[in-house]
C-alpha positions as CSV (number, residue, x, y, z in Angstrom):
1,X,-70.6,32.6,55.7
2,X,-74.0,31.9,57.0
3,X,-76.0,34.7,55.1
4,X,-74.1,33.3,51.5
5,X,-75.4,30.1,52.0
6,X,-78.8,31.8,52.8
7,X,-78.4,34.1,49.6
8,X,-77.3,30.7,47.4
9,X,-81.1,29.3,47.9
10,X,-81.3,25.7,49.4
11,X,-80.0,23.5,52.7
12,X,-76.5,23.0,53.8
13,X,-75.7,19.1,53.2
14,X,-72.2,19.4,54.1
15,X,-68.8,21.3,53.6
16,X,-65.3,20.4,52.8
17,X,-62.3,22.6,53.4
18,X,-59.8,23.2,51.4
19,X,-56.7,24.1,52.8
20,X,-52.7,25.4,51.3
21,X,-49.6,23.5,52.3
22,X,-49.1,25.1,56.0
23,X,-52.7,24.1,56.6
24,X,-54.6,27.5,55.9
25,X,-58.0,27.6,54.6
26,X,-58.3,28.9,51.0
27,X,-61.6,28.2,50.0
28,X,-64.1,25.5,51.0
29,X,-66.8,24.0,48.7
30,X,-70.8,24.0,50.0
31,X,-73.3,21.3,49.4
32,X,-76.5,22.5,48.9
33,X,-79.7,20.7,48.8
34,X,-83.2,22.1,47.7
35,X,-81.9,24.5,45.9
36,X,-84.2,26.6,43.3
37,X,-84.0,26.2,39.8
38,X,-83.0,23.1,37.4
39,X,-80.5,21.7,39.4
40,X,-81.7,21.0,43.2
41,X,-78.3,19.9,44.3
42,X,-75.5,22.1,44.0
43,X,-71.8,22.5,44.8
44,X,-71.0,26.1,45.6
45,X,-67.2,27.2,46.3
46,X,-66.7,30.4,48.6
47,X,-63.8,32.0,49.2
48,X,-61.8,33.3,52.2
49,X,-60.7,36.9,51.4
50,X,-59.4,39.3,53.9
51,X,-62.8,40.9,54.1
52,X,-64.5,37.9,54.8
53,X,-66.2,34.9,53.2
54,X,-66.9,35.4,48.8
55,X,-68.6,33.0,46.7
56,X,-66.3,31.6,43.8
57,X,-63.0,30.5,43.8
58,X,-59.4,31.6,44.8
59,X,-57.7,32.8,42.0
60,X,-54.4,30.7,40.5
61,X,-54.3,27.2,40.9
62,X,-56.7,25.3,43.1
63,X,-54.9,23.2,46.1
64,X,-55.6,19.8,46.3
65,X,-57.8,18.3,49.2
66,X,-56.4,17.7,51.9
67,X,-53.1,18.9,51.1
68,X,-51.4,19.3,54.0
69,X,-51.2,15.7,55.0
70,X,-49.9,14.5,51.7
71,X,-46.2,15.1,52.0
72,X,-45.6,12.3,54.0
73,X,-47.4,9.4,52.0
74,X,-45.5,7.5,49.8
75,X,-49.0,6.0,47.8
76,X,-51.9,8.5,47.4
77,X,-54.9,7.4,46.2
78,X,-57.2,9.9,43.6
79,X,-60.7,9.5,43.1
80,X,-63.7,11.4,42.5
81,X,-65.5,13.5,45.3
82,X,-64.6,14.8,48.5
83,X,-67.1,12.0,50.5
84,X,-64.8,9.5,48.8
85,X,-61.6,10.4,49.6
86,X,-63.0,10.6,53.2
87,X,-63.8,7.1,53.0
88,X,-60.8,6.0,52.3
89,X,-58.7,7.8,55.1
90,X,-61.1,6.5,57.2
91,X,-60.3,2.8,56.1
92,X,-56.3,4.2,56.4
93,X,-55.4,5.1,53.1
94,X,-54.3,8.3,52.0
95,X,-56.8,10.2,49.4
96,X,-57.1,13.4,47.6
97,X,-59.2,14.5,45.0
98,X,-59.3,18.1,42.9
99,X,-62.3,20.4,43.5
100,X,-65.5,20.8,41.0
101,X,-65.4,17.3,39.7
102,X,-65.0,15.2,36.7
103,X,-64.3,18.1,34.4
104,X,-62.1,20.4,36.6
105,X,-58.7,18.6,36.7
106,X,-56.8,21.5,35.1
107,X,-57.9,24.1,37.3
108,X,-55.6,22.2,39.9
109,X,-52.2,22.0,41.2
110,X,-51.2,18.6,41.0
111,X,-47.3,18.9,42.0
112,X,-47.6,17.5,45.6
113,X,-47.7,14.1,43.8
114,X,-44.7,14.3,41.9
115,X,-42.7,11.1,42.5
116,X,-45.1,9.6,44.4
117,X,-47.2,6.6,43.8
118,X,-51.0,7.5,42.3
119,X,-53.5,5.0,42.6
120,X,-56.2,6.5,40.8
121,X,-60.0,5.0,41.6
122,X,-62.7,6.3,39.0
123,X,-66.4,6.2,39.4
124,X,-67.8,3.2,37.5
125,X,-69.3,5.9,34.6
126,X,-68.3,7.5,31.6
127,X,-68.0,10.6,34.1
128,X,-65.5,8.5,36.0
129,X,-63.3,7.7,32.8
130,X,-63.6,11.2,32.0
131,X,-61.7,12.3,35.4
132,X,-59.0,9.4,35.0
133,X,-57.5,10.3,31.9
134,X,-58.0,14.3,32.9
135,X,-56.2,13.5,35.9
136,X,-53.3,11.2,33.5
137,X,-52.7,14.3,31.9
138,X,-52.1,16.3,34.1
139,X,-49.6,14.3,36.1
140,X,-48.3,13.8,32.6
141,X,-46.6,17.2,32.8
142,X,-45.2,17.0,36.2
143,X,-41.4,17.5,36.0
144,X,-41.0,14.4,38.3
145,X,-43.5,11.8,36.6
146,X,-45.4,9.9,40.0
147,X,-45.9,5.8,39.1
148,X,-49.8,5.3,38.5
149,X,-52.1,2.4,39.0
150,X,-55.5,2.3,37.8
151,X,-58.5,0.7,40.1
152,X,-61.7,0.1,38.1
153,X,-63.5,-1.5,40.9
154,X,-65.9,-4.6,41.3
155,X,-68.9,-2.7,41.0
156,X,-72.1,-3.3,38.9
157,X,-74.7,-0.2,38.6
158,X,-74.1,3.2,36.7
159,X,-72.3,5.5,38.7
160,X,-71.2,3.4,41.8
161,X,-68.0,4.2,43.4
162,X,-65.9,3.8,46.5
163,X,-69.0,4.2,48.8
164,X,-71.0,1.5,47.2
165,X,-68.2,-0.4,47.1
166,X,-67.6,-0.5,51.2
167,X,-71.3,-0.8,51.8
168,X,-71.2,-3.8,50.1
169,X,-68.2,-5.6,51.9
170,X,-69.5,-4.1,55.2
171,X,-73.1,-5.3,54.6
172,X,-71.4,-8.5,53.9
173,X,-69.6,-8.6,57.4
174,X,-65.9,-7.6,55.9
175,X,-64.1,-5.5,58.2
176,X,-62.3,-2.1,57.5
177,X,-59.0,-3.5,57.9
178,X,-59.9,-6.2,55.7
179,X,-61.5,-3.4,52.9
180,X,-58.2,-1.9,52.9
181,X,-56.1,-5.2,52.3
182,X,-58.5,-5.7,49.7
183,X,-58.1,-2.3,48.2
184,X,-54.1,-2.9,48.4
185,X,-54.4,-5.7,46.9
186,X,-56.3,-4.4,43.2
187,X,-53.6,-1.3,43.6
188,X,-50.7,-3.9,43.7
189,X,-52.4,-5.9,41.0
190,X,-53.6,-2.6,39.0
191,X,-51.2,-2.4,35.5
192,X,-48.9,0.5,35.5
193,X,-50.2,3.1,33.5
194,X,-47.4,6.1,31.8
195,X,-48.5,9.3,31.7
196,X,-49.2,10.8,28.6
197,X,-46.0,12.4,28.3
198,X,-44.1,9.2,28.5
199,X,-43.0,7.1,25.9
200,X,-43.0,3.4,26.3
201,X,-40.0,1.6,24.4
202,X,-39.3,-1.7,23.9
203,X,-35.9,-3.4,23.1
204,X,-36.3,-5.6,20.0
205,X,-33.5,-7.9,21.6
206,X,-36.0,-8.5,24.2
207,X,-38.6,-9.6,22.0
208,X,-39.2,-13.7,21.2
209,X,-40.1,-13.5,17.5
210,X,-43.6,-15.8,17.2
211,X,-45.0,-16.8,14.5
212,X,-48.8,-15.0,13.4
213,X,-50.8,-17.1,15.2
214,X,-54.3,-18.4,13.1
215,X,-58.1,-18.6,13.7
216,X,-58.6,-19.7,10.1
217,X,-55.3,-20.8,8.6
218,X,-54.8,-18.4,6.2
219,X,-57.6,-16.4,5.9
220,X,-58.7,-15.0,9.6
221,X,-56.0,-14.4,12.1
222,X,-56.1,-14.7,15.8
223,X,-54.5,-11.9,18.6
224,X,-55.9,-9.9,16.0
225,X,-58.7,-7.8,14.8
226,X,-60.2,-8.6,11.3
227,X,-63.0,-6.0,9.5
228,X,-66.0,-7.5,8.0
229,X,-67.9,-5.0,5.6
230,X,-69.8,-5.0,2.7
231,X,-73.5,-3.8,1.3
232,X,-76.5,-4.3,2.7
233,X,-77.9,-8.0,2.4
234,X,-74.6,-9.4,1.4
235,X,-75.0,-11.8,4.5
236,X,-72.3,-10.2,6.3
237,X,-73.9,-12.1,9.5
238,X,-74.4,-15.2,8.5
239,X,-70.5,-15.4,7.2
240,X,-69.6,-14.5,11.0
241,X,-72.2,-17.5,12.2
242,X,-70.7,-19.6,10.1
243,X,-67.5,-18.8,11.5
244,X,-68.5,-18.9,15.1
245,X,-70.6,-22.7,14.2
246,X,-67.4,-23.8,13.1
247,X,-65.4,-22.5,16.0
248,X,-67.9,-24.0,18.6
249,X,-67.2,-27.6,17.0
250,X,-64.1,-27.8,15.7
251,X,-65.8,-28.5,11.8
252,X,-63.3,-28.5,9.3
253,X,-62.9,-24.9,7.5
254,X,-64.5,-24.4,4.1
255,X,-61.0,-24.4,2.1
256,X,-59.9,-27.6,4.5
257,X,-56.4,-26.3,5.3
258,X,-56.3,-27.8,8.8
259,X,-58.1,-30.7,8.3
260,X,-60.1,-32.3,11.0
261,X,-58.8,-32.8,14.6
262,X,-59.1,-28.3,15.5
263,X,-60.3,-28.4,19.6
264,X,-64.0,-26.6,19.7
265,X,-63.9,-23.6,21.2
266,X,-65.9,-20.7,22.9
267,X,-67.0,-17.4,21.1
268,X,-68.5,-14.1,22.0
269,X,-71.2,-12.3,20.2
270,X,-72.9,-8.6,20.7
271,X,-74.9,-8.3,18.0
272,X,-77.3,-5.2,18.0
273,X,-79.7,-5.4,14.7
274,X,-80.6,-9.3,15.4
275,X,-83.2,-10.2,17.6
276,X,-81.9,-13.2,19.6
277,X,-84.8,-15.7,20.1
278,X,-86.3,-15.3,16.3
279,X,-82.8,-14.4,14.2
280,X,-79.7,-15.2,16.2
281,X,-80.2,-18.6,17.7
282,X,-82.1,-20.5,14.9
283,X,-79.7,-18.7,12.5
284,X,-76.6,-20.4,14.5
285,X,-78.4,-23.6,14.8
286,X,-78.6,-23.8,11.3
287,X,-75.3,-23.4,10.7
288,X,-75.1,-26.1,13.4
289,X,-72.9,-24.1,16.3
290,X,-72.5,-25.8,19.4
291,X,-74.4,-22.7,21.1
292,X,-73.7,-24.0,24.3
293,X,-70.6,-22.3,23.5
294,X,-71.7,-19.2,22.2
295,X,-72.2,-16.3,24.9
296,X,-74.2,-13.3,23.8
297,X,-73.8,-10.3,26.2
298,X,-77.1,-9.0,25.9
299,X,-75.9,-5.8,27.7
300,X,-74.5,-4.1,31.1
301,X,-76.0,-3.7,34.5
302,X,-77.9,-0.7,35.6
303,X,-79.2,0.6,38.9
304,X,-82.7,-1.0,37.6
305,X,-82.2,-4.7,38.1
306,X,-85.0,-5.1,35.5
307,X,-83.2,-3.1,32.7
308,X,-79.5,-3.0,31.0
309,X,-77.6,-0.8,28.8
310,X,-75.8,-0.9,25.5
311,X,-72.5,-2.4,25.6
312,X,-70.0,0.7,24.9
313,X,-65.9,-0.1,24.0
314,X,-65.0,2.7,25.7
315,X,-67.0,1.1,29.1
316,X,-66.8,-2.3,28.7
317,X,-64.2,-3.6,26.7
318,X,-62.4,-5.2,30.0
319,X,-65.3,-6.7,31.0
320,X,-65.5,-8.6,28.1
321,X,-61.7,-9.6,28.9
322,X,-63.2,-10.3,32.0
323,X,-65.5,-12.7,30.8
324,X,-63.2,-14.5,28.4
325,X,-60.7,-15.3,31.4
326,X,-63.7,-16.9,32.9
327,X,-64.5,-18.8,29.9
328,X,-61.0,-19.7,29.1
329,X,-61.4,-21.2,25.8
330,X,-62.5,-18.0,23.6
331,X,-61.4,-18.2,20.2
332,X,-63.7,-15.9,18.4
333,X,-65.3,-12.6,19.5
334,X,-67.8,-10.9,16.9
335,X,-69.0,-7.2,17.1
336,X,-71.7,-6.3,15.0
337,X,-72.2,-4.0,14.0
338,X,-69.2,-1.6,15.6
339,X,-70.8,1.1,14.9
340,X,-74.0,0.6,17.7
341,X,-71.2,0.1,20.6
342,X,-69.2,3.2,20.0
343,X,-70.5,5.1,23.2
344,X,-69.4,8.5,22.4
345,X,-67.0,7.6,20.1
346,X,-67.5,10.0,17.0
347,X,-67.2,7.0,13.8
348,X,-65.7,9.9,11.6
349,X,-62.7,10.6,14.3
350,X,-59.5,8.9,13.7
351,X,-58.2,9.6,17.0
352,X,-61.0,8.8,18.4
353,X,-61.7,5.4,16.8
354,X,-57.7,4.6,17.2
355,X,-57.6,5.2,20.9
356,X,-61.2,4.7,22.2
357,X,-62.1,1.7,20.2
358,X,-59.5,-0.2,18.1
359,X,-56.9,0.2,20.7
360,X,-58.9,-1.3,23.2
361,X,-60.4,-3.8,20.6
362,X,-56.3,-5.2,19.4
363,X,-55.5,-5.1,23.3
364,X,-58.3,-7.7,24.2
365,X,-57.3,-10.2,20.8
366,X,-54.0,-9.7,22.1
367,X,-54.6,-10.2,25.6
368,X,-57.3,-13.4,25.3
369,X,-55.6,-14.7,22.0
370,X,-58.6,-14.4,19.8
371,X,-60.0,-13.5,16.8
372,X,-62.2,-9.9,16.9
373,X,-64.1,-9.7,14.1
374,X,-65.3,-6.5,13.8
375,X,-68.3,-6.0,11.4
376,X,-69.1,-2.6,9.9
377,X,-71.9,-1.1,7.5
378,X,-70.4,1.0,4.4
379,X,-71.1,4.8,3.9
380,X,-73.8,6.0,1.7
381,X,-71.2,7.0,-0.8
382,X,-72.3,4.8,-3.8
383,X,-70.7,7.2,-6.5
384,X,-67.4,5.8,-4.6
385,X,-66.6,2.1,-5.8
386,X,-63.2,1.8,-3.8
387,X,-64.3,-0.9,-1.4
388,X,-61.5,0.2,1.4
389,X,-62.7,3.4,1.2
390,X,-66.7,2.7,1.7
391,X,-65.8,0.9,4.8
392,X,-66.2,4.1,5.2
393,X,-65.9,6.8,8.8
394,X,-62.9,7.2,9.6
395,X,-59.7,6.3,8.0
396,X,-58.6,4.4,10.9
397,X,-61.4,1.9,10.2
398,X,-59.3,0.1,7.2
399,X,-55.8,1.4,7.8
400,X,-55.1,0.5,11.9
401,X,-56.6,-2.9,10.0
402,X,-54.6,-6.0,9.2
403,X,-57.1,-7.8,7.5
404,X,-60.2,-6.3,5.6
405,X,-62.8,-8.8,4.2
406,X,-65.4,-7.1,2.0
407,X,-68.8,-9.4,1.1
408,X,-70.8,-8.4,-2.0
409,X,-73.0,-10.2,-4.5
410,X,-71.9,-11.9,-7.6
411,X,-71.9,-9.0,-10.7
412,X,-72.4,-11.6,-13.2
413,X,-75.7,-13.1,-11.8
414,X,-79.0,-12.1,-13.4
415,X,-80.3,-8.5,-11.7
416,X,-83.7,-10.6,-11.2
417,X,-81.8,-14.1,-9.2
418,X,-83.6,-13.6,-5.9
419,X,-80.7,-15.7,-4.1
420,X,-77.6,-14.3,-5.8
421,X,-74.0,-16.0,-5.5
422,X,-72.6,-14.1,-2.6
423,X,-68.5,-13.8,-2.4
424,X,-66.3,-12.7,0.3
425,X,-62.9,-10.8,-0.5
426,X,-59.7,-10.1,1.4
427,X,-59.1,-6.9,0.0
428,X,-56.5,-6.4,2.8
429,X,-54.3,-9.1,4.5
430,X,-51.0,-7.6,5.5
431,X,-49.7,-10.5,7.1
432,X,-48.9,-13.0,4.2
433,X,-50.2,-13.9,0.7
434,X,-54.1,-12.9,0.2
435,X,-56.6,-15.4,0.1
436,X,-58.2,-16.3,-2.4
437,X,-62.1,-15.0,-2.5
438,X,-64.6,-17.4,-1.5
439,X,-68.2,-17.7,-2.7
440,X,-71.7,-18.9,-1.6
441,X,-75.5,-19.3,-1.3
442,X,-78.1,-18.9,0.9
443,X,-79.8,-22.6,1.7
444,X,-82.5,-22.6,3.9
445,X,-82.0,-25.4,6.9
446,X,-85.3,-27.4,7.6
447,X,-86.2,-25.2,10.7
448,X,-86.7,-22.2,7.9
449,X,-83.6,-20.3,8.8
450,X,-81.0,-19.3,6.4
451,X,-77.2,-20.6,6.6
452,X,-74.7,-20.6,4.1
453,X,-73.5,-23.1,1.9
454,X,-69.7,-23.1,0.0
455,X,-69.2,-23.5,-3.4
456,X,-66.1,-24.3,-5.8
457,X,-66.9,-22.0,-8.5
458,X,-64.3,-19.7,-9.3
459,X,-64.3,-16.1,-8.8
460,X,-63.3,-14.0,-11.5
461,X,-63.9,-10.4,-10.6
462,X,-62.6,-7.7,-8.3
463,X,-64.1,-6.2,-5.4
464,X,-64.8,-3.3,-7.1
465,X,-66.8,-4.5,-9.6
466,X,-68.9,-6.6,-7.3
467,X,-69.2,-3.1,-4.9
468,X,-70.8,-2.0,-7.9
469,X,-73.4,-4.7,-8.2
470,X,-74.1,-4.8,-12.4
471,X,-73.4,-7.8,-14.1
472,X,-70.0,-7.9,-15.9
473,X,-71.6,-8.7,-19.5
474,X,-73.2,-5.9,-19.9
475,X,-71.6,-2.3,-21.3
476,X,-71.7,-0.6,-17.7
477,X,-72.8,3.0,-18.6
478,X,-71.0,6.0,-16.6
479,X,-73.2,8.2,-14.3
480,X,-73.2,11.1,-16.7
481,X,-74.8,8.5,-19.8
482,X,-77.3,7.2,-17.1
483,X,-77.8,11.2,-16.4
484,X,-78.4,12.1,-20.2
485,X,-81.1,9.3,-20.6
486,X,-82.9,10.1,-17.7
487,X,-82.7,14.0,-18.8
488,X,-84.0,12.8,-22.3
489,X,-87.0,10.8,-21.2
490,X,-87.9,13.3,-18.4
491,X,-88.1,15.7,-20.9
492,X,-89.8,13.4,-23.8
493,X,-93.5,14.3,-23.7
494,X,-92.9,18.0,-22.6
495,X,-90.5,21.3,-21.6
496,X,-89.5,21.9,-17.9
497,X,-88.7,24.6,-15.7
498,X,-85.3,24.3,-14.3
499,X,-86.5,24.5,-10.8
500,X,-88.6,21.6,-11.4
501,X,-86.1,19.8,-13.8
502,X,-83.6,20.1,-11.2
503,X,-86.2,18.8,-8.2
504,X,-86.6,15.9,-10.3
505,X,-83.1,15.2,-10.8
506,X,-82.7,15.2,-7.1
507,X,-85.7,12.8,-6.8
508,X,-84.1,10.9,-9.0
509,X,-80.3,10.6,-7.2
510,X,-82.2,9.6,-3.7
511,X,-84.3,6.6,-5.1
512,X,-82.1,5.2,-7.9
513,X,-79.1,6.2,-7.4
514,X,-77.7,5.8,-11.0
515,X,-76.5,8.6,-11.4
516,X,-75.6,11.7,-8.9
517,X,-76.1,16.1,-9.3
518,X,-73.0,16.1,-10.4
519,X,-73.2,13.8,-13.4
520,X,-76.3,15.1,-13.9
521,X,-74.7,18.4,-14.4
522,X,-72.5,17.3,-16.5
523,X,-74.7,15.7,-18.7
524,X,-76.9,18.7,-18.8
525,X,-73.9,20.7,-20.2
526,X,-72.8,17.7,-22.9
527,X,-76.5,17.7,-24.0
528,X,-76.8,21.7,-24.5
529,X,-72.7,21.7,-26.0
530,X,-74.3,19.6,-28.4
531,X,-77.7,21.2,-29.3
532,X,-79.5,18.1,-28.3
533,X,-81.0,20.6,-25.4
534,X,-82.9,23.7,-25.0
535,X,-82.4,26.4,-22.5
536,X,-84.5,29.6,-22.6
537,X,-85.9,32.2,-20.2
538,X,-89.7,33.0,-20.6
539,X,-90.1,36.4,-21.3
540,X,-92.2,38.7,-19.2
541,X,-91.8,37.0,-16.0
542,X,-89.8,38.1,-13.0
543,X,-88.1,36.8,-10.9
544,X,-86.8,35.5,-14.2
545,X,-88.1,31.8,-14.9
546,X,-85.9,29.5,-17.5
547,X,-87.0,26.3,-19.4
548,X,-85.4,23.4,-20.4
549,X,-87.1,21.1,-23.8
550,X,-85.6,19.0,-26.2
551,X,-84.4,20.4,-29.5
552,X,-85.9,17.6,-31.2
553,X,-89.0,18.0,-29.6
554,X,-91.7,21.2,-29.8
555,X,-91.4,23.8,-27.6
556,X,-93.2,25.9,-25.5
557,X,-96.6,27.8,-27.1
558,X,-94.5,31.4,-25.5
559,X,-91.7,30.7,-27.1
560,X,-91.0,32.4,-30.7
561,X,-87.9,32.2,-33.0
562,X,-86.9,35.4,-34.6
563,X,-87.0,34.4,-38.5
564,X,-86.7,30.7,-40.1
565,X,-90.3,29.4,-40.6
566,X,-90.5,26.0,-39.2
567,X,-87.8,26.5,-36.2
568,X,-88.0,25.2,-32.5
569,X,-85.7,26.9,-30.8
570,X,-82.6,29.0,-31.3
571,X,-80.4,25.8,-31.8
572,X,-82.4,25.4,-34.5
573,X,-80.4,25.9,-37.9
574,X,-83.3,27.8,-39.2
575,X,-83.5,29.7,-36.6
576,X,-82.2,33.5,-36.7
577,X,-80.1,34.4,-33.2
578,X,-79.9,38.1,-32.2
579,X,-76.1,38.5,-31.8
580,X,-76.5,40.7,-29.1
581,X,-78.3,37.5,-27.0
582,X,-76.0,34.7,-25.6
583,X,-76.7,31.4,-27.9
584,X,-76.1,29.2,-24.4
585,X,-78.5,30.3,-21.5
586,X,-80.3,33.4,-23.4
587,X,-79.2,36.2,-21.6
């Protein structure tokens, strides 16, 4: 085996065994330090064969580590790495782990565990998580379904694990036998988690009905998670900081359905886009939060004590439960926006953004008894003036969504009012009669930041038509009108190629947005249908170059019509078409 390891480049840092049921070696995996190459540290398997030692694997299914002592444990515990399971027998807890890591859970033989108890221990990483729920599955399809526990342990940095975890209690003076109590201890205390396989059911006769509990009576419920979108400087934010002012003191709510006399409360608040000491904090004193109850995570721990690291859902989301235990008064948790603490999450996935983010998101409302108010940008969709739909992403956004508040200007104000009447919209509220919309405008506070102030002014337009933006009195054009102006006045003074007629079209669609290609398509087709415009090919060139001009206006010194003094171009009544030449594109 010596002259492999020689041949694989690098040190020997250690070797585990891996061995069948009756205790013979199948294949062993090789540590290797120094190695050449990209990767300096290496995990090599080598095989036993009847010819001697080979590098790679066995084939079939790869035996779990340490198998042999495994059928007499009645609790095994599964983490992530040879060294660790070591650590653990050595504290007296059985261990086992599959070979190759976090990604490798399939190319092992998990029956030994059947109907046992599997406490599963994952690295504190998104490696870790990866491992636990590749390891879920597969016990998932054992034909005797082991009970499983889940240890996410109280460690800090990127990447730590069970070794970090005992130097710490030893360097603290904790014994071994005392690590293991404590290890017991978070198993016992660990929820039970179902394989994937499983279904959980519930007996309604076991359920006490309750009634849905509220943050804001009415309007924003609690156990819950509510969306917040909406355009771009339709003060999403300072909506939410108005909530979370009103939650830290117990102020009366702007429609004054529960009076005075609510408890003040504690709130939560990742916010990404603000910048905390010039935005966030004057922004919520302003709106005059109590902001000694207002905790902004400002993000996670890493092995540099100097730096931190984006909040992620996936990651994270129970230590924010953690920290509203230890608050024990949170009423209110805001996210904003969602889409900056997605980890991996793909925004466009519904499975994805079901299982890796609103799941966990509903679980902590649930769990705490708060409001989560998640806030979320729309998509860049503007033809599209559905306001559910330009939530936008996924589907799951709006639909695994009780309540769906959508924030947009005032249509009817004047396109030049610099501080526009700003509404909010339930466009979804599932869980009695919808509110009614509520309006506002920006007032600066004497320290220079903006808040919001309530008005009484009725709202008499939908969501869609504030989506839009336009003001309600005037004749709101369709994209293909807005397309056939600009196609007129582009082409007022002088013809255009196509190539360049279309560039500018495209210009067009990315800066004003009034129209899109399509209409503007469309509106090239209407215009020609009608004779209004011109489209000829210049003869004599090739590759074959075509022109666009009004029929109203001259045309091009090349072009000549056959016949009709006086003609400029072939729509031209005067004009004399060949009949053997298309009257449409010239061909």
């Amino acid at each position: 085996m010596a002259h492999l390891v020689h041949n694989l480049g690098g040190n020997c840092a250690g070797t585990w065994a891996y061995q069948d049921a009756a205790g013979d070696e199948v294949f062993r995996i090789v540590r290797l330090d120094g190695c050449r190459g990209a990767k300096p540290k290496q995990y090599r398997p080598l095989r036993r064969s009847i010819d001697g030692w080979h590098i790679g694997d066995p084939p079939g299914l790869l035996p779990l580590y340490g198998l042999p002592e495994l059928a007499g444990a009645s609790t095994i515990w599964v983490c992530e790495g040879e060294k660790c399971v070591e650590i653990l027998r050595d504290l007296g807890l059985m261990a086992t782990t599959n070979a190759h890591g976090a990604l490798a859970s399939d190319r092992t033989d998990w029956t030994p565990l059947a109907d046992k108890r599997v406490v599963v221990c994952p690295d504190h990483d998104a490696a870790g998580d990866r491992h636990t729920k590749g390891v879920l599955e597969n016990l998932g399809r054992l034909s005797s379904v082991p009970t499983i526990n889940i240890v996410r342990l109280p460690v800090t940095n990127e990447g730590d694990d069970i070794e970090q975890f005992v130097e710490a209690r030893r360097a603290s003076g904790v014994s071994g036998d005392d690590i293991r109590r404590e290890l017991e201890h978070l198993a016992d205390a660990a929820p039970f988690k179902a394989s994937t396989e499983e279904l959980v059911i519930v007996r309604l006769s076991d359920v006490t009905p309750e009634i849905q509990p509220y943050m804001w009576e009415g309007r924003i419920p609690s156990a819950s998670c509510t969306l917040l979108g909406g355009r771009q400087s339709g003060t999403k934010n300072l909506f939410a900081y108005d909530l979370m002012a009103r939650v830290t003191t117990g102020s009366p709510w702007p429609d004054d359905r529960t009076g005075p006399g609510r408890r003040p409360a504690s709130t939560i608040l990742l916010e990404a886009e603000e910048h905390l000491e010039s935005s966030i904090v004057p922004r919520l004193a302003a709106a005059g939060a109590d902001l000694s109850r207002v905790h902004f995570i400002k993000g996670a721990p890493t092995d540099n004590p100097d730096r931190t690291r984006l909040i992620s859902i996936q990651r994270d989301v129970e230590g924010i439960e953690r920290l509203a235990g230890r608050l024990g008064d949170v009423a209110l948790v805001v996210v904003s926006p969602i889409t900056s603490y997605l980890g991996s999450v793909e925004q466009n996935s519904n499975e994805q953004v079901r299982n890796e983010i609103l799941h966990p998101l509903k679980t902590l409302a649930e769990t705490v008894g708060c409001a989560v108010l998640i806030i979320k940008h729309p998509n860049k969709d503007w033809r599209n003036n559905e306001p559910l739909e330009r939530i936008g992403g996924s589907a799951a956004w709006t639909e695994a969504m009780r309540c769906v508040v959508f924030i947009g200007n005032d249509p009817d104000e004047p396109l030049e009012e610099k501080n526009p009447r700003r509404c909010a919209m339930w466009i979804k509220f599932s869980i009695g009669l919808t509110p009614d919309p509520l309006s506002w405008k920006i007032f600066v506070a004497d320290s220079g930041a903006p808040t919001i102030r309530y008005l009484s002014d009725p709202v008499n337009f939908s969501a869609s038509e504030m989506l839009v933006g336009k003001r309600r009195n005037e004749e709101r054009k369709s994209k293909r009108e807005f397309a056939a102006e600009w196609i007129a006045e582009t082409l007022a003074d002088s013809p255009m190629t196509a190539a360049a007629l279309n560039d500018a079209a495209m210009t067009a669609v990315e800066e004003d947005r009034q129209f899109s290609m399509d209409a503007f398509e469309r509106a090239r087709k209407d215009m020609r249908d009608a004779r209004r415009l011109v489209f000829e090919r210049k003869p004599g060139i090739d590759p074959a170059e075509w022109w666009y001009w009004l029929a109203d206006k001259a045309a091009p010194d090349w072009f000549v019509v056959e016949g009709g003094a006086g003609a400029t171009s072939a729509n031209d009544p005067r004009a004399r078409v060949d009949p053997q030449t298309c009257g449409t594109c010239g061909s």
